[in-house]
C-alpha positions as CSV (number, residue, x, y, z in Angstrom):
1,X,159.8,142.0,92.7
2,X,157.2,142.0,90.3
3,X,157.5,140.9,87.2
4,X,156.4,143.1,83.8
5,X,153.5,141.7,82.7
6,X,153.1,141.0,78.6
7,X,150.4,140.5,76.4
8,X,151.3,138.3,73.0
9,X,148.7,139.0,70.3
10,X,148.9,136.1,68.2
11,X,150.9,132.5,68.8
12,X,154.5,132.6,68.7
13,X,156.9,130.0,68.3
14,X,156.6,128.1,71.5
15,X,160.5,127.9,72.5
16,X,160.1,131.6,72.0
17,X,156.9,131.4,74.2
18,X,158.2,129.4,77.1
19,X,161.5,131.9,77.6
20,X,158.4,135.1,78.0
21,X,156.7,132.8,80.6
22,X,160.2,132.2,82.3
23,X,161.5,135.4,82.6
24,X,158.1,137.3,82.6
25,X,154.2,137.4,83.8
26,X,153.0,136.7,80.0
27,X,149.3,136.2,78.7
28,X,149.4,134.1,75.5
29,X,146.5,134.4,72.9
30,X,145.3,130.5,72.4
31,X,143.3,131.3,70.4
32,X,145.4,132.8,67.8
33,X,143.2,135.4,66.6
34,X,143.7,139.1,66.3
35,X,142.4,140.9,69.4
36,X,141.0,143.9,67.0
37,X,140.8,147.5,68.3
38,X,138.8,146.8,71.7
39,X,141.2,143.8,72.6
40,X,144.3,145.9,71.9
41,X,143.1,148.5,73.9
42,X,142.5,146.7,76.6
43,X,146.0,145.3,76.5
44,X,147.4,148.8,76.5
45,X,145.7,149.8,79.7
46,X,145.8,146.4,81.5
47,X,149.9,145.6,80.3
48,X,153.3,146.5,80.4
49,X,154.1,145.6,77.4
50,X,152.3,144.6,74.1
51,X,154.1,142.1,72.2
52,X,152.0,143.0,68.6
53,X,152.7,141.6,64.9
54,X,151.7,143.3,61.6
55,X,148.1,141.8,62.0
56,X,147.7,144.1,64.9
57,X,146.4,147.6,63.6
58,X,147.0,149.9,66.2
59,X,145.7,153.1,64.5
60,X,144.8,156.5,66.1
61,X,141.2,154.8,66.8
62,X,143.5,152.5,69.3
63,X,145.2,155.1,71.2
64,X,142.7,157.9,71.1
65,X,141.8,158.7,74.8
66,X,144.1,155.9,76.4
67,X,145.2,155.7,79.5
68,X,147.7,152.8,79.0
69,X,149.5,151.0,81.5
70,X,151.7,149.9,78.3
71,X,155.4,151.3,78.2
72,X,155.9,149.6,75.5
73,X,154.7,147.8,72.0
74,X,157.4,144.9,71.0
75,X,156.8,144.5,67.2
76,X,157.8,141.3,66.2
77,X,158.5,142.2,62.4
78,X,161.0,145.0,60.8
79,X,157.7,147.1,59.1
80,X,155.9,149.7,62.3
81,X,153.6,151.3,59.8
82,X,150.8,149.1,61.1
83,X,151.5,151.1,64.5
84,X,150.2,154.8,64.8
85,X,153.8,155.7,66.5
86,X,152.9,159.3,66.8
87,X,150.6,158.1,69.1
88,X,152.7,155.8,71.0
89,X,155.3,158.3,71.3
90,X,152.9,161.3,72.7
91,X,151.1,158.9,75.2
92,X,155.1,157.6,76.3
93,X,154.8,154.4,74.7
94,X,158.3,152.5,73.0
95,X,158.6,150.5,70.1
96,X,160.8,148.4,68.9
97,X,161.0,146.3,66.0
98,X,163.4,143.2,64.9
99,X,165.7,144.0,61.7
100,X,167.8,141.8,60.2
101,X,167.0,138.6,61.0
102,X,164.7,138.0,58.2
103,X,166.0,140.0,55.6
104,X,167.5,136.4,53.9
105,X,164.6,134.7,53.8
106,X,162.1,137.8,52.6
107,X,164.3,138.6,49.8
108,X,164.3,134.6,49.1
109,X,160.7,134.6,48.8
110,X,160.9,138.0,46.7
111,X,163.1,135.7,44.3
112,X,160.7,132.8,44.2
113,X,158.0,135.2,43.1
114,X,160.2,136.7,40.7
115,X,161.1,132.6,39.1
116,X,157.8,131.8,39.4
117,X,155.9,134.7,37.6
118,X,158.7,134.6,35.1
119,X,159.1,130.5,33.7
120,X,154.6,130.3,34.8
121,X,155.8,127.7,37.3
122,X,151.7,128.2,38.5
123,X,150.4,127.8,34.9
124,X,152.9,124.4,34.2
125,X,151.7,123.1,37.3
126,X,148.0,123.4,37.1
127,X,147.9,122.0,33.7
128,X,149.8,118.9,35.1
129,X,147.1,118.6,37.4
130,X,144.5,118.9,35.6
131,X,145.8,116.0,33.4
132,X,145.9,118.6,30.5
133,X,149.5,117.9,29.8
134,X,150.4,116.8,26.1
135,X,153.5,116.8,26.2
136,X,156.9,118.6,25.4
137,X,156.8,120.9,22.5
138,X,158.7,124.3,21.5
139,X,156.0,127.0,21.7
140,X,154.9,125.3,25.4
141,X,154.4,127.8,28.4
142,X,157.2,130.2,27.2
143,X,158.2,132.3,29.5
144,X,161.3,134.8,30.3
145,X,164.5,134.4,30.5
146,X,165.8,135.6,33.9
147,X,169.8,135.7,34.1
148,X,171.6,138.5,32.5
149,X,168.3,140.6,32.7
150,X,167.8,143.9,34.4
151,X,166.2,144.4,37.8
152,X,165.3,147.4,39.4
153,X,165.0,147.7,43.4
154,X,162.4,150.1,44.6
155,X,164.4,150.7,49.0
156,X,167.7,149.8,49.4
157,X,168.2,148.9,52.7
158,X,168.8,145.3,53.8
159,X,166.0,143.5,52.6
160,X,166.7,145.3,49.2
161,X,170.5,144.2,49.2
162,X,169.7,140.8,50.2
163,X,167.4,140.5,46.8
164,X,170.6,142.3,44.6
165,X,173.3,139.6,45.9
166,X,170.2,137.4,45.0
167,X,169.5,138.6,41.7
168,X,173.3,139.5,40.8
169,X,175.4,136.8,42.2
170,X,172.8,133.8,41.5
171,X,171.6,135.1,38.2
172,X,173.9,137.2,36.8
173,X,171.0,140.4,36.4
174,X,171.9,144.1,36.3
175,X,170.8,145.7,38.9
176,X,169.2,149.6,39.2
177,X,168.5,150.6,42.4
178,X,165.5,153.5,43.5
179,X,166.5,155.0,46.9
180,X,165.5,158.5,48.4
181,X,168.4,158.8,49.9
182,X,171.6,158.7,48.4
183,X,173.1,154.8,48.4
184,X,176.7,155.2,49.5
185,X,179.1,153.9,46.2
186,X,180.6,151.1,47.9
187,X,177.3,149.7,49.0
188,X,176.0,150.3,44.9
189,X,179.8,148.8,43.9
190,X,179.5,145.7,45.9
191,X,176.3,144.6,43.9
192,X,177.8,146.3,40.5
193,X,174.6,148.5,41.1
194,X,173.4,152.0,39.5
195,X,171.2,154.2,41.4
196,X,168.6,156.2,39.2
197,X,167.1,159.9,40.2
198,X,163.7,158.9,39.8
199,X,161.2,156.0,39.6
200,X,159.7,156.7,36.7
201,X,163.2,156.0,34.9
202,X,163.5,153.1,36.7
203,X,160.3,151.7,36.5
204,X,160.8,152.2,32.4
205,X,164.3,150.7,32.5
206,X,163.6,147.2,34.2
207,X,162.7,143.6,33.0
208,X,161.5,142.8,36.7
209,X,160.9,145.7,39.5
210,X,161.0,144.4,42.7
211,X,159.7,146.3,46.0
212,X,161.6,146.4,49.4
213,X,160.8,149.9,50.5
214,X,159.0,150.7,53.9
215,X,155.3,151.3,54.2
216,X,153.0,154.0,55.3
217,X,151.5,157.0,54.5
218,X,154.4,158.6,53.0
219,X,154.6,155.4,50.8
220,X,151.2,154.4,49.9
221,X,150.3,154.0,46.3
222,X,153.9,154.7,45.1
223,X,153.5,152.0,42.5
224,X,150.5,153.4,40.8
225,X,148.5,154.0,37.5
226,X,151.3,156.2,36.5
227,X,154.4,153.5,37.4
228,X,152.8,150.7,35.8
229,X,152.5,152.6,32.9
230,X,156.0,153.3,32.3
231,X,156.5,149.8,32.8
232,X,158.1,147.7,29.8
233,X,155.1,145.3,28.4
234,X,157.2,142.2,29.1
235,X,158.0,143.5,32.6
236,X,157.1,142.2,36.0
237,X,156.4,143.8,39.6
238,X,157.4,141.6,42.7
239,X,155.9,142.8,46.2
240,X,156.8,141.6,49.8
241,X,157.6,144.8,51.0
242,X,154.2,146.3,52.4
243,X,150.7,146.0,50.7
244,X,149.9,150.0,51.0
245,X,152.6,150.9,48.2
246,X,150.8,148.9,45.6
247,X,147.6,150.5,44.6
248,X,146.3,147.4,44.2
249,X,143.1,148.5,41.8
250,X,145.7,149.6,39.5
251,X,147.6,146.6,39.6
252,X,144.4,144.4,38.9
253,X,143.7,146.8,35.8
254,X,147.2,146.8,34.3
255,X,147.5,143.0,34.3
256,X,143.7,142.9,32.7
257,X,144.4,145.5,30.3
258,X,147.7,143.1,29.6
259,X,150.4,146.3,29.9
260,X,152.8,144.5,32.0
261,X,153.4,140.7,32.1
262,X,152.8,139.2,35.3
263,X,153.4,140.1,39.5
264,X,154.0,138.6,42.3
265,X,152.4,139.5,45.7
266,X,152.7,138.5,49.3
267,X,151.4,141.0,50.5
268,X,148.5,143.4,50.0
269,X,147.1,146.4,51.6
270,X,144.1,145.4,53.9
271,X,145.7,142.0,55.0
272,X,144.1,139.3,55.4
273,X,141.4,140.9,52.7
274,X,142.3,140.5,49.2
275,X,140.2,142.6,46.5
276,X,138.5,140.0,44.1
277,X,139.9,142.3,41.4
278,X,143.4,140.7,42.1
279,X,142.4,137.1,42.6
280,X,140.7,137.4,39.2
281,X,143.5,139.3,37.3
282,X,145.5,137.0,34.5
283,X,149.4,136.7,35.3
284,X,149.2,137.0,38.8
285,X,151.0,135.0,41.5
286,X,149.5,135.2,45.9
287,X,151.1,134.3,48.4
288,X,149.6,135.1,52.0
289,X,151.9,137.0,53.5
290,X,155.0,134.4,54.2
291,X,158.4,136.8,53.6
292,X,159.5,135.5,57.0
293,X,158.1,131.8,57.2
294,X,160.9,129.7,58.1
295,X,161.6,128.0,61.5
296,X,164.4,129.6,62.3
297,X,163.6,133.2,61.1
298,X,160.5,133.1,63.3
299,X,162.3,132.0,66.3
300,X,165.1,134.9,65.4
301,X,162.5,137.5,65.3
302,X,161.0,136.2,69.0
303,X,164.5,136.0,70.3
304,X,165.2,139.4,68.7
305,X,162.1,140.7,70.3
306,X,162.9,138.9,73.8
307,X,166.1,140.8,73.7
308,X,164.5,144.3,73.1
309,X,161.3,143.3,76.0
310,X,164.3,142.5,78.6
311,X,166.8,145.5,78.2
312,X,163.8,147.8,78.1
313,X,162.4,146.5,81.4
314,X,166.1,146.5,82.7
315,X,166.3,150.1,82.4
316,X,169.0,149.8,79.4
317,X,168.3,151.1,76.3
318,X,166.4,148.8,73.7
319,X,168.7,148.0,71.0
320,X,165.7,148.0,68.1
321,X,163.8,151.2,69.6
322,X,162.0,153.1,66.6
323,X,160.3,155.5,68.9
């Protein structure tokens, strides 16, 4: 019997890797470079499955006049909105994605920005460095005080109840909640959460606003001119959700202009391109795109995706299918 054949897009982990090659006819990517819209296309006609990551844009310029061979893209990551899946699903193409598995260490990372922006870990450390260090004195790199303040979470699904256990059980924060759907009121109890009826109130409300909402077009620019300005002054945003919902000119000028305090990002909306605006702007931590970076969520994503390649090709249904 033949086996499926599979295309990887970028390097995986390799235990990960090896169990593909075992169980199917894989073609790895050594070079670990993103194929771009040509190489993707030819992966969609050529394979039976495309095993793609969020570096992979596979926009209507991929899929227009395709005649894949492809039954199916594998996403290894939670966020499709790098995947045109209109597209997939008119030419019969599946995706599946992996929840789950990394919502602990995303909304770990969103907590590190937030404790990093807040107590100018960057600032402290770059003036050790630079042996500009004088010594320990009262008015030296003040910063804000994070337990016992308020945080409002922009999606509340499970990366954005991972960060409220974070911010509530570790550091003792209130916690407002921005949903578009109704949060069920044990879900908003366990967390000693409030949901609000619109952004703008709790984009006005919060010390730190922290973003775990999905992307795409329905999405994009949500935090704009408009939210930033009803930010507090002292406030901070925190982004490892998707870089689309920032617009990130807007961002660049409010942290200039000095109306909020600080943000984090890790990720931004034309990845890996980031707008000189932002690496110039004042009060502004990068990271390059690392919500999921730990061994063993990396591995837990390829094994998630592993299991959705194998009960797709098995004729049962995928348990992660999106479309």
């Amino acid at each position: 019997m033949t086996r499926p054949k599979l295309v990887l897009t970028r390097r995986w982990p390799e235990a990960i890797e090896r169990r593909l090659e075992a169980e199917f006819e894989t073609i790895l990517n050594p070079d670990d470079r993103p194929l771009g819209p040509d190489g993707l296309r030819s992966a969609l006609e050529t394979c039976d499955g495309l095993l793609a990551t969020v570096t992979d844009r596979l926009g209507p310029e991929v899929f227009a006049g395709l005649t894949p061979r492809a039954r199916l893209i594998a996403n290894y990551g939670v966020g499709v909105s790098h995947i045109d899946c209109d597209a997939a699903r008119a030419l019969g193409i599946a995706v599946t994605n992996t929840p789950d598995v990394l919502s602990d260490c995303t909304a770990d990372l969103a907590m590190t920005l937030l404790l990093i922006t807040a107590r100018r870990v960057r600032e402290g450390e770059a003036e050790l460095r630079a042996g500009l260090w004088t010594g320990w004195r009262p008015t030296h790199l003040v910063g804000t005080k994070v337990a016992g303040a308020t945080i409002g979470i922009v999606g509340f699904g499970r990366i954005g109840q991972a960060m409220a256990a974070r911010a509530r059980f570790g550091f003792g924060m209130e916690i407002l909640v921005y949903n578009r759907s109704a949060v069920p009121a044990g879900i908003l109890a366990r967390f000693g959460a409030r949901q609000v009826g619109g952004l703008g109130a709790l984009m006005g409300a919060a010390d730190f606003v922290s973003l775990h909402c999905p992307g795409g077009a329905a999405n994009r620019h949500l935090i704009g001119a408009e939210m930033l300005a009803a930010m507090r002054p002292g406030a901070f945003l925190i982004n490892t959700a998707r870089g689309e919902v920032v617009d990130e000119a807007a961002l660049a000028a409010a942290l200039a202009a000095g109306r909020i305090a600080g943000a984090g990002l890790d990720v931004y909306e034309h990845e890996p391109r980031v707008p000189a605006a932002l690496l110039a702007a004042p009060n502004l931590v990068l990271l390059p795109h690392l919500g999921s970076a730990t061994a063993a969520t990396r591995e837990a994503m390829g094994a998630r995706v592993l299991d959705n390649v194998s009960a797709f090709f098995a004729g049962a249904p995928a348990p992660d299918r999106v479309v």
